[in-house]
SENUMAR-802692 format. One record per residue (C-alpha): residue in three letters; x, y, z. Coordinates in steps of 0.05 Angstrom, whole numbers, padded with zeros to 5 digits, always signed. Layout:
! residues N
ALAXYZ/...
//
This chain:
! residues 675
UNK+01495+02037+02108/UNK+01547+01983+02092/UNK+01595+01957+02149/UNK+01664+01991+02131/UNK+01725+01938+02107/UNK+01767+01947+02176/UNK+01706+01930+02216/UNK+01722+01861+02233/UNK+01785+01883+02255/UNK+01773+01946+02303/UNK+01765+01933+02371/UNK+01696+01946+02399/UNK+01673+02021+02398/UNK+01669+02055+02465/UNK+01620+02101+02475/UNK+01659+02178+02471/UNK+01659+02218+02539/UNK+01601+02273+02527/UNK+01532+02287+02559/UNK+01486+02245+02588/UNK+01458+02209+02530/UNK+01529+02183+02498/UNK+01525+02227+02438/UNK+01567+02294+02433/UNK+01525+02356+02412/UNK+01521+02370+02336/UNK+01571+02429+02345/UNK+01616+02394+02379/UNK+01610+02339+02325/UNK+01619+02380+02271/UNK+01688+02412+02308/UNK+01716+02343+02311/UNK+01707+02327+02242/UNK+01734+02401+02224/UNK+01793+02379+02267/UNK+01802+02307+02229/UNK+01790+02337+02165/UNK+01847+02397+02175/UNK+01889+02332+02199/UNK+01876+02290+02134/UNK+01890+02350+02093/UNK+01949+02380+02126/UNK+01982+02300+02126/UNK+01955+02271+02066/UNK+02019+02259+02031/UNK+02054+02228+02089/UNK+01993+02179+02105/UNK+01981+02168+02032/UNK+02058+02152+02039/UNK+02039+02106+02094/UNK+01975+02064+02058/UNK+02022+02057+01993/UNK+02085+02019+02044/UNK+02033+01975+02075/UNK+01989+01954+02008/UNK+02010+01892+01983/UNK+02069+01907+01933/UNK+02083+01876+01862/UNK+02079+01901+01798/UNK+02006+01925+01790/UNK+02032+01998+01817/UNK+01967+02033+01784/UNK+01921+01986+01831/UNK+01970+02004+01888/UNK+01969+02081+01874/UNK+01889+02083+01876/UNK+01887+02038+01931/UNK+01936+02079+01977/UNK+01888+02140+01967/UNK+01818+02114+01975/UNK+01846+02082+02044/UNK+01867+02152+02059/UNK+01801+02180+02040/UNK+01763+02129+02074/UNK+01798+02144+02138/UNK+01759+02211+02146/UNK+01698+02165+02162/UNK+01720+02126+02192/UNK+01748+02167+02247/UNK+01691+02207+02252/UNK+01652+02135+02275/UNK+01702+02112+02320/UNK+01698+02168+02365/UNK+01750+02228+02394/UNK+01806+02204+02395/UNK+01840+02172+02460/UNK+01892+02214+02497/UNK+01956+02185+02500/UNK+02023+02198+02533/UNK+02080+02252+02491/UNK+02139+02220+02485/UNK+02181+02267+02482/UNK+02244+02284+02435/UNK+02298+02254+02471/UNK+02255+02192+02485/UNK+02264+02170+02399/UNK+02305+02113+02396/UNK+02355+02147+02342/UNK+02369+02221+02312/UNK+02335+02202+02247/UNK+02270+02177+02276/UNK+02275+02245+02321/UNK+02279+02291+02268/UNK+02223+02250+02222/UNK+02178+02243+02281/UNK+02180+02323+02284/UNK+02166+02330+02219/UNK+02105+02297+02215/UNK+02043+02321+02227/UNK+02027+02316+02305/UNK+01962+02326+02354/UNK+01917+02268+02371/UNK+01871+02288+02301/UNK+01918+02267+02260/UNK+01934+02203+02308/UNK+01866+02186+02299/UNK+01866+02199+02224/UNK+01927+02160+02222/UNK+01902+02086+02262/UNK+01845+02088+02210/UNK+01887+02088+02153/UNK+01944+02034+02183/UNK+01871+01996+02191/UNK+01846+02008+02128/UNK+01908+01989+02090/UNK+01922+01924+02141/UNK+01854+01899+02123/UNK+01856+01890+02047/UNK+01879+01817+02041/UNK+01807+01794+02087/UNK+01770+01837+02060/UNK+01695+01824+02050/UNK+01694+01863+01983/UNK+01745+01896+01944/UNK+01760+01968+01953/UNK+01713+02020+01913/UNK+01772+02039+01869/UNK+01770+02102+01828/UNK+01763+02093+01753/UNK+01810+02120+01705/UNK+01794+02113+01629/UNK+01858+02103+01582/UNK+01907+02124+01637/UNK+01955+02084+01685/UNK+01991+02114+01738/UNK+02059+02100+01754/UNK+02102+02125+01813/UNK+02168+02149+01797/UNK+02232+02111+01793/UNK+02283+02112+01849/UNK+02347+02089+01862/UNK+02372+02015+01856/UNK+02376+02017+01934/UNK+02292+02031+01929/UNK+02278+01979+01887/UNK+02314+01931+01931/UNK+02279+01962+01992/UNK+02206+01957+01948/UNK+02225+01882+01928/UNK+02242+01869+02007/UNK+02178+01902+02031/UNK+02130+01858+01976/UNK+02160+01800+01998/UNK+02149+01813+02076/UNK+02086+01803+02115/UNK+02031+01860+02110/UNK+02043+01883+02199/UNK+02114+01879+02177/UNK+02110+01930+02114/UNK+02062+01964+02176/UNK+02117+01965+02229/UNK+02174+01992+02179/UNK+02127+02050+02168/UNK+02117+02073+02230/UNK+02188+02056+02249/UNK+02221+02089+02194/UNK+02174+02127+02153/UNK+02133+02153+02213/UNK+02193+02162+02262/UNK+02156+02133+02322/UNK+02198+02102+02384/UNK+02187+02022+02390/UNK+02130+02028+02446/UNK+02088+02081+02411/UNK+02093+02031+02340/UNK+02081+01978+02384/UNK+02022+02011+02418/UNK+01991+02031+02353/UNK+01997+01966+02319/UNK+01959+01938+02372/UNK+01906+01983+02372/UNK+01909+01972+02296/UNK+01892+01888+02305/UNK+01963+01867+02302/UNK+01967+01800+02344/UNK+02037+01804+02351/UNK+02065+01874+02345/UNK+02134+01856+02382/UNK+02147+01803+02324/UNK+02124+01848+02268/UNK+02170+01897+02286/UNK+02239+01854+02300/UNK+02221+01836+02226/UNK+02220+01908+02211/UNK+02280+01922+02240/UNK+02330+01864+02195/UNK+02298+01890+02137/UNK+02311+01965+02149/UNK+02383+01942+02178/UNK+02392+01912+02110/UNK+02373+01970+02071/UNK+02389+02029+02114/UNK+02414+02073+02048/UNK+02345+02071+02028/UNK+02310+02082+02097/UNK+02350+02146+02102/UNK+02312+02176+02038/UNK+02253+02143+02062/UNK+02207+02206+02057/UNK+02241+02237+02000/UNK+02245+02172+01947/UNK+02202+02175+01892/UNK+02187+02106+01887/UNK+02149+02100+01952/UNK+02107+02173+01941/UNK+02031+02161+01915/UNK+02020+02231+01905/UNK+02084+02242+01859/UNK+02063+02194+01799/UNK+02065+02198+01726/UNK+02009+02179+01670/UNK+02015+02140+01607/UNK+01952+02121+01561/UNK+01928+02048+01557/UNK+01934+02001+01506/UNK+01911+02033+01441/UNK+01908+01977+01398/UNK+01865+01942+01445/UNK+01817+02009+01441/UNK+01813+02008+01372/UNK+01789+01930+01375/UNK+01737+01946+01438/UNK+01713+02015+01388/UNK+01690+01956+01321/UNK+01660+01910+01382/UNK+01613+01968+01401/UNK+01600+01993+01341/UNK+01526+01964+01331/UNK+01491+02022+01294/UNK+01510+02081+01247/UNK+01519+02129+01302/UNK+01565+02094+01339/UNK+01613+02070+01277/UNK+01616+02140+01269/UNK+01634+02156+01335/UNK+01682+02097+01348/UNK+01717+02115+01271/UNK+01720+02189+01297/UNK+01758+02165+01371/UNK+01807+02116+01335/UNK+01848+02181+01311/UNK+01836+02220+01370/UNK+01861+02175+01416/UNK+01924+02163+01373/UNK+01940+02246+01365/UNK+01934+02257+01429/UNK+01982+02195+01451/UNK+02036+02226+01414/UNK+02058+02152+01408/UNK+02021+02122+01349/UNK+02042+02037+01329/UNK+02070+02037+01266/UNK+02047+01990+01215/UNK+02120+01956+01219/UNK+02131+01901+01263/UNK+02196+01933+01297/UNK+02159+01970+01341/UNK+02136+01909+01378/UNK+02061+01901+01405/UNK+02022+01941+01452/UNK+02005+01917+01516/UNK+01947+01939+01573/UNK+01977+02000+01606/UNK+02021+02036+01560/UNK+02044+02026+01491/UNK+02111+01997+01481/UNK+02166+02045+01492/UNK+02222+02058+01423/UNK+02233+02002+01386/UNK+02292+01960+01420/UNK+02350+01968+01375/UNK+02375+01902+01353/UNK+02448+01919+01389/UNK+02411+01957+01446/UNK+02443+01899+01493/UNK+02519+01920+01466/UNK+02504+01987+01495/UNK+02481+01985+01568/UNK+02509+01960+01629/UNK+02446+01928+01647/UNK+02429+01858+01615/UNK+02360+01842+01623/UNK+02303+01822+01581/UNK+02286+01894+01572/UNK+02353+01898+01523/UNK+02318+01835+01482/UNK+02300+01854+01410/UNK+02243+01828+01368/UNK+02250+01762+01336/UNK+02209+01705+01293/UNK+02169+01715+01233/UNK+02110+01736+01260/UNK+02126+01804+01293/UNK+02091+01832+01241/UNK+02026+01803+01248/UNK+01980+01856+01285/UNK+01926+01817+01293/UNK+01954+01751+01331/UNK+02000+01811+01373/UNK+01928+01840+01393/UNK+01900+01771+01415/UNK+01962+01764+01456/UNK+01963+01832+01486/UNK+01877+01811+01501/UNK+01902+01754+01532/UNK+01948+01785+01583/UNK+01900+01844+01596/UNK+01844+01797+01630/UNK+01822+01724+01643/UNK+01787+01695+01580/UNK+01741+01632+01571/UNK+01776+01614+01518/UNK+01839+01622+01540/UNK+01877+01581+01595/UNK+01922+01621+01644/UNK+01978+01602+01687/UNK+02004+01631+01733/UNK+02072+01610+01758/UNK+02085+01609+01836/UNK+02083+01688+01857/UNK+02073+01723+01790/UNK+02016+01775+01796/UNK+01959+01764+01749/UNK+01949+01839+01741/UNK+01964+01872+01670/UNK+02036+01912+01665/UNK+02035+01991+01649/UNK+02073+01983+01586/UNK+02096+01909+01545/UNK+02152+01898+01498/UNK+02155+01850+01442/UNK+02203+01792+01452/UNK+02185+01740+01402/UNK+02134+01726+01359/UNK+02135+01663+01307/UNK+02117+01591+01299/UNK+02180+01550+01330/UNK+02155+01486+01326/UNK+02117+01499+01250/UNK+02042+01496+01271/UNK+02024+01532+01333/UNK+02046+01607+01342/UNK+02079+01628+01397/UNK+02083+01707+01423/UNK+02125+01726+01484/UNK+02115+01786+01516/UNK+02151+01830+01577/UNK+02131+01881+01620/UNK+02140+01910+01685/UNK+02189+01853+01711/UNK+02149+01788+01680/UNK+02147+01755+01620/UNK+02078+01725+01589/UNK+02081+01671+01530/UNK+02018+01673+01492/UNK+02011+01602+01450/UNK+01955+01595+01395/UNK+01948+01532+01374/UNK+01890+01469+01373/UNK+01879+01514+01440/UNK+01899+01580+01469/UNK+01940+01590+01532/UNK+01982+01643+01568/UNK+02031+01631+01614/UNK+02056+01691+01663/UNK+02129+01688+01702/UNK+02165+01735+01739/UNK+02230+01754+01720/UNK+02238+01823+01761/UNK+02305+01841+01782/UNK+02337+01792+01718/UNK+02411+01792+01706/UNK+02461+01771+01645/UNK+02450+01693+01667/UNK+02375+01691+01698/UNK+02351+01733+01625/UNK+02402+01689+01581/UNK+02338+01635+01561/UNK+02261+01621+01562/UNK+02227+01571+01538/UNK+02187+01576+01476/UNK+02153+01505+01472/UNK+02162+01436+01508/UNK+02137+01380+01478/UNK+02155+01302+01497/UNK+02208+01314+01440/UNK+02242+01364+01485/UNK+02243+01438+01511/UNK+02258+01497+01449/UNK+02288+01553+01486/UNK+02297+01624+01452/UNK+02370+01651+01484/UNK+02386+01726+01494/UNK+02427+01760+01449/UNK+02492+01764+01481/UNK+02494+01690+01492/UNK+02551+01669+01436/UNK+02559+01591+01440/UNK+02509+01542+01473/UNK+02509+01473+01489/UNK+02468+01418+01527/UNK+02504+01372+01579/UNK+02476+01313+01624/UNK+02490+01330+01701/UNK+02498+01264+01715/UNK+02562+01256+01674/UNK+02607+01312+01705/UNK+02663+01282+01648/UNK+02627+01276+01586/UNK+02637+01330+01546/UNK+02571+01384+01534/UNK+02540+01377+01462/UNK+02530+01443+01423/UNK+02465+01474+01401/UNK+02459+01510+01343/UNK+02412+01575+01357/UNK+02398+01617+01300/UNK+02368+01672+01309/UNK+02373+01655+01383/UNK+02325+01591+01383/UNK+02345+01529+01392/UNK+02323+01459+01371/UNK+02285+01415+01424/UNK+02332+01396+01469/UNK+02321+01335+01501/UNK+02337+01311+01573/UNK+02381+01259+01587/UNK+02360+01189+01596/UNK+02356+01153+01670/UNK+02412+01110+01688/UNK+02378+01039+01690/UNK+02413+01039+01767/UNK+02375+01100+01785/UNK+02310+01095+01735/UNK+02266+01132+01794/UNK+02307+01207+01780/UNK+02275+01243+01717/UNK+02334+01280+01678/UNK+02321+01353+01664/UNK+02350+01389+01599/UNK+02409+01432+01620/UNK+02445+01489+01581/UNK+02517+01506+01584/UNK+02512+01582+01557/UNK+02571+01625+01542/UNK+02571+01703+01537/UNK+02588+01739+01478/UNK+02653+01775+01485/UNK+02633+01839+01478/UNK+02604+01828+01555/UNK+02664+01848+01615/UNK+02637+01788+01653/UNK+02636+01750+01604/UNK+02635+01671+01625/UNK+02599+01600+01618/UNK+02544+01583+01661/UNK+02491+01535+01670/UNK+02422+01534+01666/UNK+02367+01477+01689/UNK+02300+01474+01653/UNK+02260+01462+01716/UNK+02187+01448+01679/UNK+02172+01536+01686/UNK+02179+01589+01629/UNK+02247+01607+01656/UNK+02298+01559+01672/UNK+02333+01563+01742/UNK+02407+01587+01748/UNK+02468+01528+01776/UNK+02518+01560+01826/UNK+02565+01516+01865/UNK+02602+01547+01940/UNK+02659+01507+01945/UNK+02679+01487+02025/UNK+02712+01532+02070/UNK+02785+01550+02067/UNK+02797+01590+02128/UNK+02779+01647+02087/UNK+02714+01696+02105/UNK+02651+01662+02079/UNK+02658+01648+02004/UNK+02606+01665+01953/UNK+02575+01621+01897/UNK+02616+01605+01840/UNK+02585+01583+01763/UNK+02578+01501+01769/UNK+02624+01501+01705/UNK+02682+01465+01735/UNK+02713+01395+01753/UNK+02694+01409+01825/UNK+02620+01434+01808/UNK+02604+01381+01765/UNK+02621+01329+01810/UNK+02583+01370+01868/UNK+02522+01371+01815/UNK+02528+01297+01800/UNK+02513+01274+01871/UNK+02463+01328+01883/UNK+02426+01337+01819/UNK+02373+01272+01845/UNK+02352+01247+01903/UNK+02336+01318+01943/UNK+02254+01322+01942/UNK+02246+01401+01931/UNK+02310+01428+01924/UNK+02345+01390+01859/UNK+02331+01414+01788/UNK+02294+01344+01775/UNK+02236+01375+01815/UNK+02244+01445+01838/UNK+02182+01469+01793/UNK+02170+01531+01757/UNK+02183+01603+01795/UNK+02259+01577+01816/UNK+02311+01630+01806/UNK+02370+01590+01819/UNK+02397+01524+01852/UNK+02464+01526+01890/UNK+02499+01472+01921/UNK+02544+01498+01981/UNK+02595+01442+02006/UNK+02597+01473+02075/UNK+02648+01428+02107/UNK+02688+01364+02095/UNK+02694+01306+02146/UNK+02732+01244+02149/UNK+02693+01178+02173/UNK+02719+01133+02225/UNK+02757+01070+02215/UNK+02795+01103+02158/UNK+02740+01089+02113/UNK+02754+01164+02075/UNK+02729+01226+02070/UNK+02655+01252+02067/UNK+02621+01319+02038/UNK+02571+01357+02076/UNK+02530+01397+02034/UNK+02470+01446+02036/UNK+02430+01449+01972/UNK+02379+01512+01965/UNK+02324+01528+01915/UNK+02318+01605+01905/UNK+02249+01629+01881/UNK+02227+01694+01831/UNK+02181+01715+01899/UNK+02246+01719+01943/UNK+02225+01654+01976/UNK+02259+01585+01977/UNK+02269+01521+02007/UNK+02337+01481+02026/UNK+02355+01405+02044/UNK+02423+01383+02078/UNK+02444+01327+02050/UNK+02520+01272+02065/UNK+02556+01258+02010/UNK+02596+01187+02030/UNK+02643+01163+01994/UNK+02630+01101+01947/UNK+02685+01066+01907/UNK+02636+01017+01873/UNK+02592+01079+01848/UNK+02615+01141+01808/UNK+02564+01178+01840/UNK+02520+01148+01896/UNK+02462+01187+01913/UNK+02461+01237+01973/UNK+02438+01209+02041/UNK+02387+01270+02049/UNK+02386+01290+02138/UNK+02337+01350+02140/UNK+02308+01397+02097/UNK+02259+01465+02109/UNK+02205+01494+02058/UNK+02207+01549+02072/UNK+02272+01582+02094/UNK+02323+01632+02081/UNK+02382+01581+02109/UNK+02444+01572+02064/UNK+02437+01639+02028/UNK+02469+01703+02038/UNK+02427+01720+02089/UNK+02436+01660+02138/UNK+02507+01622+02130/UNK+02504+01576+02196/UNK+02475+01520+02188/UNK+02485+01455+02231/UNK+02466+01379+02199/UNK+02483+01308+02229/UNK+02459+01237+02215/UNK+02468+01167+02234/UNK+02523+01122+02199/UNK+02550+01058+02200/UNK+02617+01034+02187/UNK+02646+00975+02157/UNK+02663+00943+02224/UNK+02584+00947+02244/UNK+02603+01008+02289/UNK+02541+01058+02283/UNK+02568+01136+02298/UNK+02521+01197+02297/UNK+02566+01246+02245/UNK+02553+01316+02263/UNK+02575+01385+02224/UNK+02569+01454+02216/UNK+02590+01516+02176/UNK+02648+01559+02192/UNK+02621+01589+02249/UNK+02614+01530+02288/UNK+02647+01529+02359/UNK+02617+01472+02397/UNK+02553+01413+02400/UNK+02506+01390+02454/UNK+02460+01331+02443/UNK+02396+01306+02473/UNK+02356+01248+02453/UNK+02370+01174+02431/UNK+02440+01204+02446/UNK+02460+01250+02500/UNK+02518+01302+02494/UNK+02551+01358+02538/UNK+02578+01413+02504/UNK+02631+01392+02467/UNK+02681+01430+02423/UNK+02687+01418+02343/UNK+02750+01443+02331/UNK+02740+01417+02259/UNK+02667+01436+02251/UNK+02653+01364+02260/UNK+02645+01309+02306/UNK+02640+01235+02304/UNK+02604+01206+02367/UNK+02600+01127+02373/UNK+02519+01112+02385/UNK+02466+01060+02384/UNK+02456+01082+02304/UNK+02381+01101+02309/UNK+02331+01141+02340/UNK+02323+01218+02342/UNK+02381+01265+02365/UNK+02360+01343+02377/UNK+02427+01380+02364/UNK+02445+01449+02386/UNK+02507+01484+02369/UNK+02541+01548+02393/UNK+02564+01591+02338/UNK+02628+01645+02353/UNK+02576+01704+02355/UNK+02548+01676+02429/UNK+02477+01649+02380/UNK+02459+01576+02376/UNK+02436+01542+02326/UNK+02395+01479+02308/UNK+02385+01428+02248/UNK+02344+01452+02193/UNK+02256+01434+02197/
//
């Protein structure tokens, strides 16, 4: 009999209390599995519940739905191998750290069956990523499932979980879904192979402080229930083209001519032969044909509100190959997958473009289920798959269709009204308009190196405006960053005494000139090599410090990449002064891969670096965000605690070596240089 999946991970069996001989009588045996079978039965929706929050999220929710209830299933086994289940201590009512997790924990299905029922299934769904083998999977033929939609505050809880480790997603489940105090969760993560329980759980606990709304209606949302889901039939045009493959002998052609109609009556849904319907992807086919003003209507601007365009939405057979391509890897055609996109089809696609842009090879662009997939079929065939979940009316306003060494052709939503292209490099030259019928535009090119600075690779940039018709309607800019979706500019201007203030469009005098220093020279984190899967790039002047001797005024700034996964990276950089230069490059002090400094989530951040005046005086410059009370120093230069009334300090020093800062912040937490 095959080793089960969570093997690797349970601790070693110990041998059940029973008569001499270590095995319990067959009666007894069959009682115990009564018991853990009434226990799976009587809790199945809240530990299906459970397997669906700790699966790995994303969009392939069919994979996720069959997933959450073979785990379940397989749990039955596996706690009849494990043995009876260990007695542990009742913590009783008034023990739960909160009301909520009282009345949830009361709710749920007790005794030490279902306990045991339950540590199988936290295993079961904590061991897919190592798994030996993938999980036996049910099969269903022309259906995906679906779970239902909740509210906005779900989605951002779902989007929070998939981007969280998998004995996080474990410890908000038994926190919030399951009700249990901190030491029981703790306890059972253990048991379940967590190495460090404590941690997984403090992460557990920012994200449900962040989204409390939604932990409230934890039990009741839609979104997170497995055994609440809706079906839709698979792609039909891709059935009809697998029906002629198979059809090899009379028989068959007339069984496969006899199931093309079948399949489409019973869809209720058939394609018409008209191009405005769109294409059909793998999963579902394409929902009502988007209305060509469908954007002027809703309140949500997306890529979902994106009609049809290009002369070739009415070819059915190069839609099909493109709809083949996204539905599974193919030899002859070459995938990419940009940093975090799932590879898995969507339940349902809709028809974005479809046309030759550049007058040879054709070029279809699909989206479904929060990413976009460009399907090019050319001298060779490729498909290229981004994520562009949670989109707004600037992070859905472009995509690009081709780029060639001629320049990137970008096809712009349809509430963009004027476009133009501008060089970030030259905050005071004046942007250059596009022309975009029919919402694509020509190749745009990228600006050519300064022969000073010949090592910093210029990047196209559009300067979009909204139609009118939108209530927020305003210009922004957007970076082609090398990926199928280019990468939102913000700009946060420096303190003014004022609570923390938020990113502003990097449309003005200010912004530009912010842009100008920081668009080069930042490995990582500047739109000259931030890479494909960035969201946005925002450049946050977090304080302002004048340099000794008189010699002016410099700009501290913290520049961060955003991704589409919810990850992102950030570099502090000094901005100095330079009369001889309109825009010397930044002197870069510290940077992090892999950090959620300088968003919204973490606004204290703390930067310093070496400088030498004029008079061959060397001074370590230190500064910090508003928060910022005080600075100690160890190192090539030693500190006490010393107040910054200004958020910044200048401190005479030898000019080299390596300084370890720590500063206080007005909360009572300290804080240390980014790395």
């Amino acid at each position: 009999m095959p080793q089960p999946p969570w093997a690797a991970a349970r601790p070693p069996r110990r041998t059940p209390a029973g008569p001499p001989g270590g095995r319990l009588p067959g009666a007894a045996r069959r009682a115990r599995f009564r018991e853990y079978e009434a226990a799976l039965v009587g809790g199945y929706r809240e530990l299906a519940r459970l397997a669906y929050l700790v699966l790995p999220g994303g969009t392939d929710r069919h994979h996720r739905i069959l997933a959450a209830h073979t785990v379940v299933q397989q749990a039955l086994r596996s706690a009849r191998r494990a043995g009876p289940p260990t007695a542990r201590p009742t913590v009783p009512p008034a023990a739960q750290s909160t009301a909520q997790s009282t009345a949830r924990s009361t709710a749920q299905p007790q005794g030490r069956a279902y306990e045991a029922v339950r540590l199988q299934v936290l295993r079961g769904a904590l061991a897919g990523p190592a798994r030996r083998r993938p999980l036996p999977l049910p099969r269903l033929w022309g259906l995906r499932l679906f779970t239902a939609a909740g509210s906005p505050e779900d989605l951002a809880l779902d989007q929070a979980l998939t981007r969280a480790a998998p004995h996080t997603r474990a410890g908000y489940a038994l926190r919030v879904l399951e009700g249990l105090t901190t030491e029981r969760a703790t306890d059972l993560l253990a048991r379940a192979g967590v190495p460090d329980p404590g941690r997984a759980l403090a992460e557990a606990e920012r994200i449900h402080a962040e989204h409390r709304a939604a932990g409230r209606d934890l039990e009741r949302s839609p979104e997170f229930d497995p055994c609440a889901v809706r079906a839709q039939p698979t792609d039909l045009l891709r059935r009809r083209s697998r029906g002629r493959l198979l059809a090899g002998a009379a028989a068959l052609l007339l069984a496969a001519g006899a199931g093309v109609p079948l399949a489409l009556a019973s869809s209720g849904a058939p394609v018409p032969a008209g191009a405005s319907a769109g294409p059909v992807g793998r999963g579902t086919p394409a929902p009502s044909p988007v209305a060509t003003d469908a954007w002027r209507q809703t309140a949500r601007l997306d890529f979902g509100v994106w009609p049809a365009r290009g002369d070739l939405t009415a070819d059915r057979a190069l839609l099909e190959r493109a709809v083949d391509a996204w539905a599974g890897p193919a030899p002859q055609v070459r995938r990419t997958l940009e940093p975090g996109t799932p590879a898995g089809p969507p339940g349902s696609t809709q028809l974005l473009y479809a046309g030759r842009p550049e007058g040879a090879a054709a070029v279809v662009v699909l989206y479904g289920e929060g990413r976009l997939a460009r399907y090019t079929e050319g001298l060779e065939r490729e498909l290229v798959l981004a994520r562009a979940d949670d989109a707004d009316v600037t992070t859905a306003a472009a995509l690009a269709l081709t780029r060639t060494p001629a320049g990137t052709r970008f096809l712009l939503a349809p509430w963009v009204d004027e476009a133009a292209t501008r060089d970030l490099r030259a905050p005071d030259a004046a942007a250059r308009p596009v022309p975009h019928p029919d919402g694509v535009t020509p190749a745009v090119t990228a600006p050519a190196a300064p022969a000073a600075d010949g090592s910093c690779t210029g990047r196209p940039v559009l300067q979009l405006r909204s139609a009118p018709v939108v209530a927020e309607q305003h210009a922004f800019l957007l970076a082609d960053v090398g990926g199928l979706l280019p990468a939102h500019l913000t700009y946060t201007p420096p303190p003014d005494g004022t609570p923390a203030r938020p990113p502003r469009e990097a449309t003005g005098p200010e912004a530009l000139a912010a842009w100008a220093r920081t668009s080069c020279g930042l490995p990582g984190v500047g739109p000259a090599d931030a890479g494909p899967g960035t969201r946005a790039l925002n450049t946050w002047a977090f304080a302002t410090q004048p340099l000794p001797d008189g010699e002016g005024a410099a700009t501290w700034v913290c520049v961060r990449r955003d991704r589409w996964d919810g990850g992102g990276s950030a570099a502090t950089a000094l901005l100095l002064p330079d009369p001889r230069r309109a825009a010397p490059p930044p002197l870069r002090t510290a940077g992090a891969p892999e950090t959620r400094a300088c968003s919204r989530f973490d606004q204290n951040v703390l930067a310093a670096t070496w400088w030498r005046g004029r008079s061959g005086r060397s001074y370590l410059l230190v500064a910090g965000s508003r928060r910022l009370v005080s600075v100690s120093a160890t190192g090539a230069l030693t500190l006490p605690e010393t107040r910054a009334p200004a958020r910044t300090l200048a401190v005479p020093g030898a000019g080299s070596g390596e300084v370890r800062l720590s500063g206080l912040l007005d909360t009572g937490a300290r804080i240390g240089t980014l790395g």
